[in-house]
PALUM-377627 format. One record per residue (C-alpha): residue number from 1; x, y, z; residue in one letter. Coordinates in steps of 0.05 Angstrom, whole numbers, plus 32768, in hexadecimal, padded with zeros to 4 digits. Layout:
     k      x      y      z   r
   NUM      X      Y      Z   a
...
//
This chain:
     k      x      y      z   r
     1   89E8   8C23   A139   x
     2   89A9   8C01   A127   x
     3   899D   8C33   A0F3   x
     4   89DA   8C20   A0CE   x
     5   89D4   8BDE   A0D5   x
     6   898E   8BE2   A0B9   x
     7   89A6   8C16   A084   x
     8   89DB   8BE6   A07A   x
     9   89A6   8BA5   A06D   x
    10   897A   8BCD   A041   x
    11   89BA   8BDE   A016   x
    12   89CB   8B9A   A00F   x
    13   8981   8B85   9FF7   x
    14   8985   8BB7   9FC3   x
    15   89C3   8B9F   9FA5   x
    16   89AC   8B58   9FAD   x
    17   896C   8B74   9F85   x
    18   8998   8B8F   9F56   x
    19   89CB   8B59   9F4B   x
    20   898B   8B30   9F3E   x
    21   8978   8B5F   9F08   x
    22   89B5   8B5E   9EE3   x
    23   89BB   8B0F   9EEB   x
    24   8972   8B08   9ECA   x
    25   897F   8B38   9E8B   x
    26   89BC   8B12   9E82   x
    27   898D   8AD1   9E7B   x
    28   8957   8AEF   9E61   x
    29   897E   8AFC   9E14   x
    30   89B5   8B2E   9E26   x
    31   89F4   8B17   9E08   x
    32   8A2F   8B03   9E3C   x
    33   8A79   8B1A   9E26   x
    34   8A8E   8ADA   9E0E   x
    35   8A4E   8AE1   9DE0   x
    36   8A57   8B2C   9DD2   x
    37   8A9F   8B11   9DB6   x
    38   8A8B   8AEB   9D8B   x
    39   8A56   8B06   9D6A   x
    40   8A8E   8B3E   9D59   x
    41   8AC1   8B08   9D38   x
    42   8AAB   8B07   9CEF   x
    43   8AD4   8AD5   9CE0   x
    44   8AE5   8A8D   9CF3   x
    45   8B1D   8A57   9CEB   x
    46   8B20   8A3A   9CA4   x
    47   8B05   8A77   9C80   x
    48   8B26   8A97   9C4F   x
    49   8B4C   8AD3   9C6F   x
    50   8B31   8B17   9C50   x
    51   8B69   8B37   9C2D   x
    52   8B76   8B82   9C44   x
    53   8BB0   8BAD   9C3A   x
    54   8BCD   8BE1   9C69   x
    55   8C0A   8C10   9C79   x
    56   8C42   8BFA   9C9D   x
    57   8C68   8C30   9CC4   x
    58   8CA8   8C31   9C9C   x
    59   8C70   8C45   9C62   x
    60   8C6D   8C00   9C37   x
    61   8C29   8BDE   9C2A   x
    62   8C1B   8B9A   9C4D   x
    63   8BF1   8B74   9C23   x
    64   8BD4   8B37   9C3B   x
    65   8BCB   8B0D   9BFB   x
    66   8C0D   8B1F   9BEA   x
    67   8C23   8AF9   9C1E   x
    68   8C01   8AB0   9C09   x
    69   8C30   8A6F   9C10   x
    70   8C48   8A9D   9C51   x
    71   8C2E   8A86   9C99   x
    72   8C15   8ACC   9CA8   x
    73   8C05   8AE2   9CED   x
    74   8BD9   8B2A   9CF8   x
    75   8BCC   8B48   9D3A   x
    76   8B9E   8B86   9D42   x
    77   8BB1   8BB3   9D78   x
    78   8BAD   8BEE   9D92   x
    79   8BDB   8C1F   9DC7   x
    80   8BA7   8C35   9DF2   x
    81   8B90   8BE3   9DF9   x
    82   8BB2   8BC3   9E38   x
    83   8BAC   8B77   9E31   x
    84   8BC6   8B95   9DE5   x
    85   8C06   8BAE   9E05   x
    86   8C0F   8B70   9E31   x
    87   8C0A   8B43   9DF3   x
    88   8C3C   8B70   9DC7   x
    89   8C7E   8B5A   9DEA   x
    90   8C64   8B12   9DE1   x
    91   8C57   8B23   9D9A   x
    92   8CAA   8B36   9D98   x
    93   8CCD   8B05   9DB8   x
    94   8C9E   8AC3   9DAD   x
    95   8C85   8AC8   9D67   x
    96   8CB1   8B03   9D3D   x
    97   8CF2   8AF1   9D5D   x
    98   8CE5   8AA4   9D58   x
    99   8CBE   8AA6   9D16   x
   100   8CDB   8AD9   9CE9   x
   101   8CEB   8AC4   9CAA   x
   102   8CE1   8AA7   9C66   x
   103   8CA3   8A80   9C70   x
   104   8C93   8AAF   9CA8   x
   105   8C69   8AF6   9CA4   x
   106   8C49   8B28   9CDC   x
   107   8C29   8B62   9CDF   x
   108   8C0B   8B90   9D1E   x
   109   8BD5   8BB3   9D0B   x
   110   8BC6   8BED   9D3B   x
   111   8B7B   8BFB   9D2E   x
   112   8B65   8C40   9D25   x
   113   8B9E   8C65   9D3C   x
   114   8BCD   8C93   9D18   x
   115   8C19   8C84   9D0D   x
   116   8C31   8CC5   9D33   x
   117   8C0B   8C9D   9D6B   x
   118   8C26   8C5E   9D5E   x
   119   8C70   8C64   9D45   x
   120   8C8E   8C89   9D79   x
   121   8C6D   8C54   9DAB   x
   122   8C84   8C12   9D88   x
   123   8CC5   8C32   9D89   x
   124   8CCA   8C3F   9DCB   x
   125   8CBC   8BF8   9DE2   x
   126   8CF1   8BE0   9DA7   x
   127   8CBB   8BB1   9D81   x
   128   8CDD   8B9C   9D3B   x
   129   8CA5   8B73   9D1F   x
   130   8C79   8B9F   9CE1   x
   131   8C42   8BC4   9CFA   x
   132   8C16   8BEC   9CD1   x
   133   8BD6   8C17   9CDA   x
   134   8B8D   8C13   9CD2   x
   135   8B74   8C57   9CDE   x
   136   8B32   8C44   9CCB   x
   137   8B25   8C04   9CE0   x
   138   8B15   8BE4   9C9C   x
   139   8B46   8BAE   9C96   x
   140   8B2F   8B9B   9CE1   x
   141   8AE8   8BA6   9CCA   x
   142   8AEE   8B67   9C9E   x
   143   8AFF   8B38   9CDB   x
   144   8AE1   8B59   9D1C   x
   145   8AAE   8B92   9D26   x
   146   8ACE   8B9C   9D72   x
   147   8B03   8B83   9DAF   x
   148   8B49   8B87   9DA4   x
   149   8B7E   8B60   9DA9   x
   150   8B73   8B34   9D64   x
   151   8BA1   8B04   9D4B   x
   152   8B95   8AD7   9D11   x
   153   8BC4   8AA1   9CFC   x
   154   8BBB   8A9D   9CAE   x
   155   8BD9   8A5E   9C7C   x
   156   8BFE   8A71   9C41   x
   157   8BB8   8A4F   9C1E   x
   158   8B9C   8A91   9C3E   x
   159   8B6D   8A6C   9C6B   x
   160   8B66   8A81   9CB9   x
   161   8B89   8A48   9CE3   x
   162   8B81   8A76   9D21   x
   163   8B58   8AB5   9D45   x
   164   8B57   8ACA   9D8C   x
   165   8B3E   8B06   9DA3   x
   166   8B5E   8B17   9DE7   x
   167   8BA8   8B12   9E0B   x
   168   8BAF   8ACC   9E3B   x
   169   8BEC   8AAA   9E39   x
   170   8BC4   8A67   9E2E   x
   171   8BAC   8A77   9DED   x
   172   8BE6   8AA1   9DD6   x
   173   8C11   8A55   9DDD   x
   174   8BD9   8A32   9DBB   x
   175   8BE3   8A72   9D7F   x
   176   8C29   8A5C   9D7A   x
   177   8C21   8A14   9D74   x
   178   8BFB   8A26   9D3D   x
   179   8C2C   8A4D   9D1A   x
   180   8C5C   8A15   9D27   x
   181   8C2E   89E0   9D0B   x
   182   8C27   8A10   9CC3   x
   183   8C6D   8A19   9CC1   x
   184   8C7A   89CF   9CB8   x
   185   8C89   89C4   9D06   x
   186   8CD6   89CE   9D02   x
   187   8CD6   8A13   9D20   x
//
């Protein structure tokens, strides 16, 4: 017994020794997530949105400048990404089915995945908003070098009135008051 209690105390020394370790490297320049985050956002609120253009699933282009004097929201995404597929049926019956419209335009972009991946998933879960593809990450590339979900809210001037990276419920609400505010309010 007093071997395993002893065993058990020098254990807990070396993990204290250990958590110390990790706490100073994290003071001593070693970025924290938050940090990590944001130094992966290329972007920020009131730039202009880069323009990209990728491949819907039913084969047509989605081209973001074609889109100005539209409130346009894009969401990377990916099938393999959980808080992704939590924030998807959000996506479907908050924003698309609400939003939809003539002054209204969405797009899912699954990031570096291929369609025979991707199709046959969205289709299962019965998502009807556009999603498209970016096999190679370059239209992501020009907003975020890493961490998925994205969304960005963009103006029909083209300028980003929204990014999160991440799924909470929190931010999602303060996404859609945004939309609401670019859309005039009356939505």
């Amino acid at each position: 017994m007093f071997r395993s209690l002893r065993t058990t105390l020098i254990l807990a020394a070396v993990c204290g020794v250990l958590l110390a370790a990790a706490c100073a490297k994290t003071k001593s320049g070693h970025k924290d997530p938050e940090a990590e985050v944001a130094a992966s956002t290329l972007t920020k609120v009131g730039d202009m949105a880069p323009d990209f253009t990728v491949t819907q699933l039913d084969g047509e282009a989605f081209t973001l400048s074609a889109l100005r004097g539209k409130v346009v929201l894009v969401n990377w995404w990916a099938t393999w990404c959980p808080p992704c597929v939590e924030e998807m049926p959000f996506l479907q019956s908050l924003v698309w089915d609400r939003f939809k419209g003539a002054d209204f335009a969405m797009v899912a972009v699954s990031r570096a995945e291929k369609p025979e991946v991707v199709k046959p998933w969205i289709e299962k879960k019965g998502f009807t908003f556009p999603v498209a593809i970016d096999p190679d990450r370059s239209s992501y590339g020009k907003y975020a070098s890493a961490y998925i979900p994205r969304s960005y809210v963009i103006g029909p001037d083209g300028l980003i009135l929204f990014q999160s990276q991440g799924y909470e419920q929190p931010e999602f609400a303060a996404m859609i008051d945004v939309i609401v505010t670019a859309l005039g309010g009356g939505v």
